[in-house]
NUKE-878334 format. One record per residue: residue number from 1; x, z, y of N, C-alpha, C, O, CB in turn; chain. Coordinates in pm, 1 decimal. Each point is the difference from the previous one (the first is absolute). Glycine has a CB too. Layout:
BEGIN
  seq      n.xx      n.zz      n.yy     ca.xx     ca.zz     ca.yy      c.xx      c.zz      c.yy      o.xx      o.zz      o.yy     cb.xx     cb.zz     cb.yy  mol
  NUM         X         Z         Y         X         Z         Y         X         Z         Y         X         Z         Y         X         Z         Y    A
...
This chain:
BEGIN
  seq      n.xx      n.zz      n.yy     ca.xx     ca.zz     ca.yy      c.xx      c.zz      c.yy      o.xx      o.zz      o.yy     cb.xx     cb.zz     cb.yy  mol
    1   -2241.7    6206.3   -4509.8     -45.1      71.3     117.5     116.7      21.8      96.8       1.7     -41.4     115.9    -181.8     153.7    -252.5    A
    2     298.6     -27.7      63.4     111.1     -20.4     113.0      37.5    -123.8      59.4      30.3     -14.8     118.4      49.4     180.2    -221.3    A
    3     -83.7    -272.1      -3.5      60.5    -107.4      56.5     -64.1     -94.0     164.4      56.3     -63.0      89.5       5.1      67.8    -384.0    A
    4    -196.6      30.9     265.3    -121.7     -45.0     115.4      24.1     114.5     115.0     -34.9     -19.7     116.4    -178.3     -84.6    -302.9    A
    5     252.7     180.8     159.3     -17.1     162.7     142.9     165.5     -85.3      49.5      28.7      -1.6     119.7    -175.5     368.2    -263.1    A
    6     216.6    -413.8      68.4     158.7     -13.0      73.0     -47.5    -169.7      63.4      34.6     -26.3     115.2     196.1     201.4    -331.9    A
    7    -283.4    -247.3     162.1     -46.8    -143.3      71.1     -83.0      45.1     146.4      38.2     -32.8     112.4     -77.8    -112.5    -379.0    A
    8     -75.7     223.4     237.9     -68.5      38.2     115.2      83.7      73.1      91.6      -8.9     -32.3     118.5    -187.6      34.2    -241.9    A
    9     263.8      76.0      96.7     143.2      74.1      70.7      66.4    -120.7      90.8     -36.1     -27.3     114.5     103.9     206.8    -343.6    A
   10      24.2    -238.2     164.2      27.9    -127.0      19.9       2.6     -84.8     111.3      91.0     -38.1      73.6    -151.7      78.9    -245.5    A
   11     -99.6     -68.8     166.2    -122.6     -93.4      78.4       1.2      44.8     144.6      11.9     -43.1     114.6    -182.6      24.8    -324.1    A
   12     150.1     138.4     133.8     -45.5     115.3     161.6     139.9       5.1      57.8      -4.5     -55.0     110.1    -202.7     259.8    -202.8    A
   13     320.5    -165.3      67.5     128.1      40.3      56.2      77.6    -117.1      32.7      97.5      20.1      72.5     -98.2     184.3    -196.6    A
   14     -29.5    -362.9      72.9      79.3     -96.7      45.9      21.4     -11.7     173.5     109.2       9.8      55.8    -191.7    -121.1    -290.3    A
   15     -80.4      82.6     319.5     -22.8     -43.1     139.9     112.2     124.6      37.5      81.3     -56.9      72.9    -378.2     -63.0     -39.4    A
   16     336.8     252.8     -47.8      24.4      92.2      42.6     160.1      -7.1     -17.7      77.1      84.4      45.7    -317.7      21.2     -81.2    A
   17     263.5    -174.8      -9.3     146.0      -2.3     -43.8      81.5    -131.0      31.4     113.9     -41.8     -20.6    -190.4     194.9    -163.1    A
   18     -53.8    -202.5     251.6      60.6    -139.3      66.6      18.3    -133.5     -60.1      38.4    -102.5      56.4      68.3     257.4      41.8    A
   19    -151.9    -131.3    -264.9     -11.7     -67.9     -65.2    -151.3    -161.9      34.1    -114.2      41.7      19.5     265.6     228.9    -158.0    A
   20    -139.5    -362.3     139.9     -68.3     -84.8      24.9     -25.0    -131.2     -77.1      98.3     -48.5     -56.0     -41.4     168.2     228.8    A
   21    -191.8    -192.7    -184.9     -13.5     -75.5    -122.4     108.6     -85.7      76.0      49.9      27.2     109.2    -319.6      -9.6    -241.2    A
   22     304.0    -159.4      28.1     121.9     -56.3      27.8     -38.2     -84.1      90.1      92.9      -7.3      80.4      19.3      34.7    -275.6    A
   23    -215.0    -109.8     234.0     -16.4     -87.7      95.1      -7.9      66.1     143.7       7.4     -73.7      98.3    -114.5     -68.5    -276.0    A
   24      90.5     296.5     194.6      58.7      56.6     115.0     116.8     -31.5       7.2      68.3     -22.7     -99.9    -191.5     179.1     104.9    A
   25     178.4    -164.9     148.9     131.0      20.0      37.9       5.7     -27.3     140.6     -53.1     -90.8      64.0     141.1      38.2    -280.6    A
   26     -24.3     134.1     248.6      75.7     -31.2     152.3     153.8     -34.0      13.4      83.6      71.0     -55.9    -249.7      94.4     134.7    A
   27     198.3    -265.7     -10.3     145.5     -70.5      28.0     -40.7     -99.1     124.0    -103.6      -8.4      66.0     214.3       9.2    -341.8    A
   28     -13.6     -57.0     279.2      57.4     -48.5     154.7      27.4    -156.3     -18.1      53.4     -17.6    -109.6      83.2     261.7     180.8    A
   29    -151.2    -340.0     -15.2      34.1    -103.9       8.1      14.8     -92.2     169.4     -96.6      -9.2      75.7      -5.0      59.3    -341.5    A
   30     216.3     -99.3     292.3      17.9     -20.4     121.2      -2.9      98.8     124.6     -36.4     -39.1     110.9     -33.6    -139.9    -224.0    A
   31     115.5     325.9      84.8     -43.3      77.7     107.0    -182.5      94.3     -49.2     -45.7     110.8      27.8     221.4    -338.0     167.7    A
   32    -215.1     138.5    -256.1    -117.7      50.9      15.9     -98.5      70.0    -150.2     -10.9     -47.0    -113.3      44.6    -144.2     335.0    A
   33     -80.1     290.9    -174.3      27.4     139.0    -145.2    -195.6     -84.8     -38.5     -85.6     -42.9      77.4     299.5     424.2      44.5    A
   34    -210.1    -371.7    -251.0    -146.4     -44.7     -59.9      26.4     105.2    -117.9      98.4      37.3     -63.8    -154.8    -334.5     128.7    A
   35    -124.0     335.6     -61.2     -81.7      67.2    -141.8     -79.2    -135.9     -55.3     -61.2     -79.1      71.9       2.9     365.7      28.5    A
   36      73.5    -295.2    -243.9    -110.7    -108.0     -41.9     -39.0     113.2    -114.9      27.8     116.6     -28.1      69.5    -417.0      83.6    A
   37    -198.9     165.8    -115.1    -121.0      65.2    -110.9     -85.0    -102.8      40.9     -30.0     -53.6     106.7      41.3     332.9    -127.8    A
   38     -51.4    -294.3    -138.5    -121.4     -88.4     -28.4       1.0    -143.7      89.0     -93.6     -62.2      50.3     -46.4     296.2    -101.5    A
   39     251.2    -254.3      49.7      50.7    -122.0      58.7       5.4     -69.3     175.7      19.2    -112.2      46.9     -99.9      99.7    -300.9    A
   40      54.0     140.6     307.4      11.1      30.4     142.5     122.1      41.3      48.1      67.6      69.6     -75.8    -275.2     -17.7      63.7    A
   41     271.3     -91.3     170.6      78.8     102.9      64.1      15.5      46.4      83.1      60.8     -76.2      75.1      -7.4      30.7    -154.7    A
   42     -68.9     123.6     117.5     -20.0      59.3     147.8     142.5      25.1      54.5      85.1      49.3     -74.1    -318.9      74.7      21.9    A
   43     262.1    -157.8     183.3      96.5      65.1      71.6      26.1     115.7      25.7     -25.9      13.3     119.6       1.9    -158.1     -63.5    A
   44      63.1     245.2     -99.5     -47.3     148.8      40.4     148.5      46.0      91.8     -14.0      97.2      74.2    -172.9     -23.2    -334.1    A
   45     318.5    -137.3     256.3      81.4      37.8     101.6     114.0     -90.6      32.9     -13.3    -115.1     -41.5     -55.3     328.0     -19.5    A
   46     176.0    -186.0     125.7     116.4     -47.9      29.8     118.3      18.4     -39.5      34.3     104.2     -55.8    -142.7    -112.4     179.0    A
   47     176.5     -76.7    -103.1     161.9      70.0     -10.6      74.4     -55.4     151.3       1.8    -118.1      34.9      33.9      95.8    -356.7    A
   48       9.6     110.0     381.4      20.9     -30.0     139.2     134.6     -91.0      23.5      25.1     -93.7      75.7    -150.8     323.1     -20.5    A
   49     195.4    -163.4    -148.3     167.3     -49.3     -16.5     -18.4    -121.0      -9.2      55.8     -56.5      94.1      58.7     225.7    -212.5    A
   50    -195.5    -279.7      12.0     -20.8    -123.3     -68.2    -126.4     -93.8      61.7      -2.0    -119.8     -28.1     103.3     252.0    -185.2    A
   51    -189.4     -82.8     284.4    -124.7     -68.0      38.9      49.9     -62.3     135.6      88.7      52.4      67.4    -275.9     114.9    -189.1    A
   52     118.2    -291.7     158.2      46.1     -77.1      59.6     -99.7      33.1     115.7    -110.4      54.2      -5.9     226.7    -214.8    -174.5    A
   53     -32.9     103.6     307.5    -121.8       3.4     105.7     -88.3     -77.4      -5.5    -100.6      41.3      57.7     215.0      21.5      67.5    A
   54    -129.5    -214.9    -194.8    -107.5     -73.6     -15.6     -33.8      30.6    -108.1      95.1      22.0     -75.0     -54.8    -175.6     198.9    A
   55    -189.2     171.6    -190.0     -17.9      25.3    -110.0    -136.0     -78.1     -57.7    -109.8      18.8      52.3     250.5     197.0       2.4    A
   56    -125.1    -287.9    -145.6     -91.4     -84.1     -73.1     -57.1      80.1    -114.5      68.9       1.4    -102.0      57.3    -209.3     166.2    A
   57    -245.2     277.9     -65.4     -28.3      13.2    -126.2     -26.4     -53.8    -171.9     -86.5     -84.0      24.8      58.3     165.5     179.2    A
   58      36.6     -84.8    -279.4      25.1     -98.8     -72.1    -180.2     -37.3     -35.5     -86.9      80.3      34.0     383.4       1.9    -129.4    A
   59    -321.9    -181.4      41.6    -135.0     -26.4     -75.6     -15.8      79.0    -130.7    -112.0      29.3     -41.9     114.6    -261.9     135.7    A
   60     141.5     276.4    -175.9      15.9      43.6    -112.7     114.6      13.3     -53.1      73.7     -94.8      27.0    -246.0      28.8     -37.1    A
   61     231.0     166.1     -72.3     136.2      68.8     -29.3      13.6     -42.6    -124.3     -99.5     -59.7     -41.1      98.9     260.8     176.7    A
   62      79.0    -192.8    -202.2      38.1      42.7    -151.6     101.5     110.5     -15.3     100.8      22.7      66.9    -141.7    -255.0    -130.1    A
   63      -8.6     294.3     -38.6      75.3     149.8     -25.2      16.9      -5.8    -187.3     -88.6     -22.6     -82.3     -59.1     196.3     339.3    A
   64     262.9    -150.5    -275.0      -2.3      12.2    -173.6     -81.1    -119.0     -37.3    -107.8      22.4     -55.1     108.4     249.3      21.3    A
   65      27.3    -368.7      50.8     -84.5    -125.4     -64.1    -168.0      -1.3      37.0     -81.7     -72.8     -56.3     265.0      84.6    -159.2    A
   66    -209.5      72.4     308.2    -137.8     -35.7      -6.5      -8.5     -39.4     148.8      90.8      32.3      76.6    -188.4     128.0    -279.6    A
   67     -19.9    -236.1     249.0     -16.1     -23.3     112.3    -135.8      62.2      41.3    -106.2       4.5     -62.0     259.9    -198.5      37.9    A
   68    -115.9     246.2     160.6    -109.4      93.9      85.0     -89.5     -70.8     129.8      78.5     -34.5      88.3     103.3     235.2    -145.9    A
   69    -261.4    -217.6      76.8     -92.9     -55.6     110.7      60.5     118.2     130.7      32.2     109.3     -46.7    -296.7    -213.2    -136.2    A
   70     273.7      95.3     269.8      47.9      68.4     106.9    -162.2      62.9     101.7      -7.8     -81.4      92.1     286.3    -106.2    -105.9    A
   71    -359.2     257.7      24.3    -101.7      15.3      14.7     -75.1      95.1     112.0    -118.8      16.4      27.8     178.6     -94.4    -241.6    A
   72      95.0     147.5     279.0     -53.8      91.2      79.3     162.6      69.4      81.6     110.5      -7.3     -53.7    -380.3      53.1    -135.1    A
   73     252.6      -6.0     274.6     101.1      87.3      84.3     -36.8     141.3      18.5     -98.7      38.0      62.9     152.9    -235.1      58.5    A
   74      30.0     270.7    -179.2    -100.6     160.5     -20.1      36.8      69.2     129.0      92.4     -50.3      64.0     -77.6     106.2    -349.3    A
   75     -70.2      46.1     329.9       1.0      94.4      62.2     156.8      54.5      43.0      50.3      95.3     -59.5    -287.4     -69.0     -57.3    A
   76     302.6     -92.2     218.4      63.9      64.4     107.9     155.1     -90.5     -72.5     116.8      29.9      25.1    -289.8     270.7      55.9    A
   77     132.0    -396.5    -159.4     110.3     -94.4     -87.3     112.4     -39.1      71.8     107.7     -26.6     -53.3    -277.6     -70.1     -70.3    A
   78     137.1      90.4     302.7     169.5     -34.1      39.9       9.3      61.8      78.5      37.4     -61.0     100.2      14.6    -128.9    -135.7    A
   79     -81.3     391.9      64.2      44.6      85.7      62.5     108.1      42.3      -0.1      40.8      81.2      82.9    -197.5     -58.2     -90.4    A
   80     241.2     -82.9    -110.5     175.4      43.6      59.8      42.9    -127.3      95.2      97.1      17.8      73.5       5.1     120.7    -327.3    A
   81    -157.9    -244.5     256.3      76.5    -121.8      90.7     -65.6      -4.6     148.0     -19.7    -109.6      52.3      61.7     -53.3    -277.3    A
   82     -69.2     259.9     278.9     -46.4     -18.6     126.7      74.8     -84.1     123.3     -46.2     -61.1      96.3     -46.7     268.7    -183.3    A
   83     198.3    -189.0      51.4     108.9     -98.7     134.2      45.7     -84.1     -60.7     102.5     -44.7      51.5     -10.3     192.5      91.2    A
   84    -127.5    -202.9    -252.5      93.9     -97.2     -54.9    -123.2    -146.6     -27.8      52.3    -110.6     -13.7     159.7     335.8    -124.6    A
   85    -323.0    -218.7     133.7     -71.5     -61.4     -85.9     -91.8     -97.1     133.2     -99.6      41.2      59.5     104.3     174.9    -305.8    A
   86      65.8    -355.3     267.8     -54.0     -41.8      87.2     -99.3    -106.0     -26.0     -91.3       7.1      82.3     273.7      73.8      16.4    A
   87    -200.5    -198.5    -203.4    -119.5      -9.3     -70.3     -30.3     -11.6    -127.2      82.8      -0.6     -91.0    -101.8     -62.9     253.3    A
   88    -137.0      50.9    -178.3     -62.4     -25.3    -169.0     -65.2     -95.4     -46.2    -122.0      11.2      12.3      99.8     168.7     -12.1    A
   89      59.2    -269.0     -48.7    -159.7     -70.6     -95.6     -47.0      46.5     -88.2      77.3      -9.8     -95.3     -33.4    -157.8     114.2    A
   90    -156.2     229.3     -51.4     -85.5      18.2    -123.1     -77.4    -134.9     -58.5     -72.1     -93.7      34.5      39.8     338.3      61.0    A
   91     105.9    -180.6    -218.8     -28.4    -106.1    -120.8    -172.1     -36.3     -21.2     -87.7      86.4       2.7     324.3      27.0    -139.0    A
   92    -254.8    -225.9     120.0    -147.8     -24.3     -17.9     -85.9      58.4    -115.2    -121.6      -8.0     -18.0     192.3    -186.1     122.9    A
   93      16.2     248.9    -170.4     -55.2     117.5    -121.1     -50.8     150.0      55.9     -43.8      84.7     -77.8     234.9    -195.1     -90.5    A
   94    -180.7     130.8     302.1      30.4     173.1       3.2    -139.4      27.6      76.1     -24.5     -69.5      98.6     332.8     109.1     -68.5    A
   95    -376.9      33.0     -60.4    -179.5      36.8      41.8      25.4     132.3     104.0     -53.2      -4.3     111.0     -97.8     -63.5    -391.3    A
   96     216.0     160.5     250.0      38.5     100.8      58.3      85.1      18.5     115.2      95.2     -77.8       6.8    -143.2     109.6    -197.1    A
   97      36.2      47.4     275.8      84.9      57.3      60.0       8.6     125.4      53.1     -48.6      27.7     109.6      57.5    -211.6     -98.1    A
   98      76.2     298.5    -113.0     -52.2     148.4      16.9      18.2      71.9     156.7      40.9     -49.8     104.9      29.7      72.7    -374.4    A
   99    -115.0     104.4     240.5       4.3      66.3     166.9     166.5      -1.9      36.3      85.9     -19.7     -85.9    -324.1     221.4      60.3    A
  100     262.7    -181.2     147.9     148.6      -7.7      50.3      91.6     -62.4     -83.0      97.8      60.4     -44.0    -132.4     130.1     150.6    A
  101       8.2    -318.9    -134.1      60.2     -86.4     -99.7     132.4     -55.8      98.4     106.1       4.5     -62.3    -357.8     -79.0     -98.7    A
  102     261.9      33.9     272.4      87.9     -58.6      54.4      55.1     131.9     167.7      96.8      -1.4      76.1    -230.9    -303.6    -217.2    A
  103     -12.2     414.8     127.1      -0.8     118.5     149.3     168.6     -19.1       5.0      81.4      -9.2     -91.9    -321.4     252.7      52.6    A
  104     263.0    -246.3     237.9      88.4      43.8     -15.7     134.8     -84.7      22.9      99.9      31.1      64.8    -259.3     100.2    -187.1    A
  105     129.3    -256.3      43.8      85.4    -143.1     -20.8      32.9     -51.8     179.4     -33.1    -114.7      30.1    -125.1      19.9    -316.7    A
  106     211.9     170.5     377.7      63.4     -15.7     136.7      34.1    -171.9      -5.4     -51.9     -70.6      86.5     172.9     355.7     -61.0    A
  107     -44.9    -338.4    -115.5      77.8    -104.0      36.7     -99.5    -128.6     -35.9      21.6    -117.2      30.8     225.2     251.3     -73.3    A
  108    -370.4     -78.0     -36.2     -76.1    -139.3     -96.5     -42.0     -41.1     119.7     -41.2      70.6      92.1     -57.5      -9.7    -347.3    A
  109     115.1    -227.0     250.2     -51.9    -111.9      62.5     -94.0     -39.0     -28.6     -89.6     -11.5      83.6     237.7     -34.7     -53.5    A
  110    -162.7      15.1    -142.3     -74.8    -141.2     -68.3     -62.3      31.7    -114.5      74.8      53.5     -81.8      85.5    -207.7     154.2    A
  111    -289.5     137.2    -111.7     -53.4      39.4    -162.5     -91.3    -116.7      -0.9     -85.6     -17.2      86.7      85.2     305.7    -120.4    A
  112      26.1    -389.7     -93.3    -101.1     -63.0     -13.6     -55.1      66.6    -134.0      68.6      43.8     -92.4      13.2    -256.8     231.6    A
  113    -223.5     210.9    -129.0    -118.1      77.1    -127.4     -49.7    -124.8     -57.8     -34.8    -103.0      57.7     -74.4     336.1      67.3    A
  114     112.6    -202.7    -260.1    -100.7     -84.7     -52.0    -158.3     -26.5     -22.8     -74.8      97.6       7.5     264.8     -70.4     -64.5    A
  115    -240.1    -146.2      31.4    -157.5       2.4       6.1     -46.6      90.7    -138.3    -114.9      43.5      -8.0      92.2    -310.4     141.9    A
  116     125.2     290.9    -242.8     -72.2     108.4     -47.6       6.3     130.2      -6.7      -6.9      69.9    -101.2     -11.9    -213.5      25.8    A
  117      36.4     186.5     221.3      11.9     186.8       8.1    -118.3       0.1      67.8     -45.7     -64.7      94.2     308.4     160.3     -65.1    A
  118    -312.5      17.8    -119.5    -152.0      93.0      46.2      -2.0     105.5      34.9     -99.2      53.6      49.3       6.4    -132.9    -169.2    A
  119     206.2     135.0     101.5      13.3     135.9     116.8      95.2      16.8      36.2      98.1     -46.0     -58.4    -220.0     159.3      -5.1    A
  120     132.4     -33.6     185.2     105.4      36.7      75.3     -35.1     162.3      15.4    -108.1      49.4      31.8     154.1    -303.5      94.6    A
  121      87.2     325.9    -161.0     -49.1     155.4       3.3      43.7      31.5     122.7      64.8     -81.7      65.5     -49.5     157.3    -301.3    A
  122     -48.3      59.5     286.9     -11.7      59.0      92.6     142.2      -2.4      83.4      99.2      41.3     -60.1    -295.0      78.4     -64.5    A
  123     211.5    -169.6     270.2     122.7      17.9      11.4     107.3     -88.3     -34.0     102.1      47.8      49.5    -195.3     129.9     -64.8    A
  124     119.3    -286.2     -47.2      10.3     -38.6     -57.0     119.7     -85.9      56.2      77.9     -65.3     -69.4    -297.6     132.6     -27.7    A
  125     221.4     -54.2     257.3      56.9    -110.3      96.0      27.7      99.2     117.1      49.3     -41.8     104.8    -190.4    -197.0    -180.0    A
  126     111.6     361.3      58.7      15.5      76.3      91.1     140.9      24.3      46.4      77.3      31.8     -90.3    -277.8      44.6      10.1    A
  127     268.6     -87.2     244.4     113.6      44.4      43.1      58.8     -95.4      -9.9     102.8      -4.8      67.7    -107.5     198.3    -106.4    A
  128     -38.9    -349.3     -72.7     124.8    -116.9      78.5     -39.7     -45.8     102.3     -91.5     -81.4      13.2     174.8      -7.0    -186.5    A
  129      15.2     161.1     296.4      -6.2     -11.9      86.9      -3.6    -140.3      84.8     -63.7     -31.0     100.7     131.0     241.5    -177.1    A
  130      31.9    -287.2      -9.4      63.1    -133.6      52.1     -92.1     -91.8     -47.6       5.8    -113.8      46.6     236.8     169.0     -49.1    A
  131    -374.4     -14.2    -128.8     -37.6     -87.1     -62.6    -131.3     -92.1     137.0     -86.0      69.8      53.7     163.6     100.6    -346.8    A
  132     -71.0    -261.4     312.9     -63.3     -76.6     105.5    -144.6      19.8       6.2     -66.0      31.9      99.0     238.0    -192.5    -120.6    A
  133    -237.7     123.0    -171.0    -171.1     -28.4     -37.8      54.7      28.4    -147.7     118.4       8.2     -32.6    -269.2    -227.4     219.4    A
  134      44.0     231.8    -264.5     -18.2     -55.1    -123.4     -99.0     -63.8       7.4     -93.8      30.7      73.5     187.6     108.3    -179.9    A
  135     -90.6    -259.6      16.8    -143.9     -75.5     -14.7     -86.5      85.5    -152.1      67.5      -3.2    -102.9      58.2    -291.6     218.9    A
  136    -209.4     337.2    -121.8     -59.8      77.5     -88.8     -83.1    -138.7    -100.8     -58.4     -69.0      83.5      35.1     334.5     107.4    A
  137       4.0    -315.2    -309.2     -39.4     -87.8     -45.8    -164.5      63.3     -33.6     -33.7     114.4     -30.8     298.8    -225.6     -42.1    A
  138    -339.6      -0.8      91.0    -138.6      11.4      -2.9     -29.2     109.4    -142.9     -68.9     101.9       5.1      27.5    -378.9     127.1    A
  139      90.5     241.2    -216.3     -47.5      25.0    -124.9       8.3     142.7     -24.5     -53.1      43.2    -102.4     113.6    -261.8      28.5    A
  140      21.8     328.8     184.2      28.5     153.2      45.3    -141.0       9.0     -13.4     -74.9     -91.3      34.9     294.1     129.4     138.8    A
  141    -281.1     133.3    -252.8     -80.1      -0.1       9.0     -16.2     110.0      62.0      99.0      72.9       4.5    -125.3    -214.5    -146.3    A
  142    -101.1     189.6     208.8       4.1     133.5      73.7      64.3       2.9     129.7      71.4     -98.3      19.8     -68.5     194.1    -227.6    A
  143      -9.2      11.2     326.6      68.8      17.0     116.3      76.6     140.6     -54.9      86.5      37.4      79.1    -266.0    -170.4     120.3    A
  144     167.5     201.1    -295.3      87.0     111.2     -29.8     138.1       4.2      82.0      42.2      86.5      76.8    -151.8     -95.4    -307.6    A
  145     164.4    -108.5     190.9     181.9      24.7      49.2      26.5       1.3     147.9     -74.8     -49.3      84.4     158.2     -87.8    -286.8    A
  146      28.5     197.2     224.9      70.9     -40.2     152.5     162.4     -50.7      -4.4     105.0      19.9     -61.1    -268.9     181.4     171.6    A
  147     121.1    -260.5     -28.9     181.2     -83.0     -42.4      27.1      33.9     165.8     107.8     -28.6      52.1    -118.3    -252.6    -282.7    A
């Protein structure tokens, strides 16, 4: 009985302590900060010092021997590079594109999207000022977003 109340203890107190199953993780590669799991990775930020002004997203990473599908750009992912970040290709893997994912990006030129992103979140393109158009790919679903 004690031994099950200290496992359930445990269980409950790991998320809280920052503890995470092992295929979580967040780290950085090329400038650019990724969470994976379950064999996904999302972009979720930057490193300003190391990220380049052209930026290619990858199709897919490897981290600790495993390799990750690259699948999405999260929510506000290159809000520290606003003057620095002049363009992007997204990888033909990435479906997503969260709210104020790029807001903000003054210097971005150029974004080519791939045919498989289905959303674009809110904002998303908002404030590059310099940015000319985006071409939005058919396969976007919904009018939700504003770029």
């Amino acid at each position: 009985m004690k031994k099950h109340f200290l496992m359930s203890l445990l269980l409950v107190a790991m998320p809280q302590l920052g503890v995470v199953a092992q295929d979580d993780a967040s780290f950085y590669i090329d400038g650019l900060g990724y969470t994976v799991g379950s064999g996904k990775a999302t972009v979720v930020n930057t490193d300003a010092t190391s990220l380049k002004a052209d930026v290619v997203l990858p199709a897919t990473i490897e981290h600790n021997g495993k390799t990750y599908t690259v699948s999405a750009v999260g929510t506000k992912a290159f809000a520290n590079v606003k003057r620095k970040l002049h363009s992007v290709i997204i990888s033909d893997n990435v479906t997503t594109i969260g709210d104020n994912a790029f807001a903000g990006c003054t210097k971005l030129q150029y974004v080519q999207m791939p045919k498989s992103l289905t959303t674009i979140g809110t904002g998303a393109f908002n404030g590059c000022s310099v940015l000319p158009y985006v071409v939005i790919p058919s396969t976007v679903q919904g009018d939700g977003y504003s770029v």
